[in-house]
C-alpha positions in Angstrom: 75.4 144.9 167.1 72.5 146.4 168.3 72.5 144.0 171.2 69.9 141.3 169.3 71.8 137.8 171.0 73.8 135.9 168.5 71.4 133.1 168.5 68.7 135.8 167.2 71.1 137.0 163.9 69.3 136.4 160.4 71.4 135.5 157.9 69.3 137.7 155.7 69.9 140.3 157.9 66.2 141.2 158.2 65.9 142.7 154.7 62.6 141.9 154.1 61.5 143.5 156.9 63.9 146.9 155.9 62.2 146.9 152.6 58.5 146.9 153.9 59.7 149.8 156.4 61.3 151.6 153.7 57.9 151.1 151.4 55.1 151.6 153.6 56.6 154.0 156.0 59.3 155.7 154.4 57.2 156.7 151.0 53.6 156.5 151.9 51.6 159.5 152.6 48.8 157.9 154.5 49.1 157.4 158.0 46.8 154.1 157.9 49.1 152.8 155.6 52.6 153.5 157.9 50.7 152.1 160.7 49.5 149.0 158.3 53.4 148.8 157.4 54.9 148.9 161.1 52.2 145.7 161.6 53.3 143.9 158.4 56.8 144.2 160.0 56.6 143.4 162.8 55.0 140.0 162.0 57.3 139.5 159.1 59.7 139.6 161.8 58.8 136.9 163.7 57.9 134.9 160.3 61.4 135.1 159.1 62.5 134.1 162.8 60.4 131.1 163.0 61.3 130.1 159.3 65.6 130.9 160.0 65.9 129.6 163.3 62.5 127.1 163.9 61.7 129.3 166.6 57.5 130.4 167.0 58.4 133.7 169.6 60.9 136.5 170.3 60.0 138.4 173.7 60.2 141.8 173.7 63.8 142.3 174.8 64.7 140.3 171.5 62.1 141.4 169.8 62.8 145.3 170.1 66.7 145.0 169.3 65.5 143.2 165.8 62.9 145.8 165.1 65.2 149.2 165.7 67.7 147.7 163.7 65.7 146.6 160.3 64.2 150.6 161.1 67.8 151.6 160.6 69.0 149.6 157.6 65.2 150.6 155.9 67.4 154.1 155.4 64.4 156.2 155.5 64.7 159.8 154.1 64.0 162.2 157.1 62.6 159.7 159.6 62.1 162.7 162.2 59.5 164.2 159.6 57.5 160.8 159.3 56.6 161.3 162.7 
């Protein structure tokens, strides 16, 4: 699913991470603040990593896999327009 390695799989499925996409991307205005949000997700990803799996790092081709798929389940209304 998505290609993120077995070993890799929360058993949260990443919500935390959805929900702060969905928040500060998906219904802020400000660009700062989606920016501020893709940064606060990112690092909450590799937070709930360590704190799941006792793991510090994810390298990219983990890393990207995890991030593309907590983007998807954030269910953003009209991600093209955010751009």
């Amino acid at each position: 699913m998505f290609r993120i390695p077995p070993d890799k799989m929360s058993p949260s499925h990443w919500q935390s991470v959805a929900t702060i996409l969905k928040k500060g991307v998906g219904m802020s205005t400000l660009p700062c603040a989606k920016l501020r949000a893709i940064v606060e997700a990112a690092r909450e990803i590799s937070r709930l990593h360590e704190d799941e799996h006792g793991v510090e790092l994810l390298g990219a081709d983990e890393f990207l896999p995890i991030f593309i798929f907590c983007v998807i389940r954030a269910e953003m209304e009209r991600p093209c327009a955010l751009c």
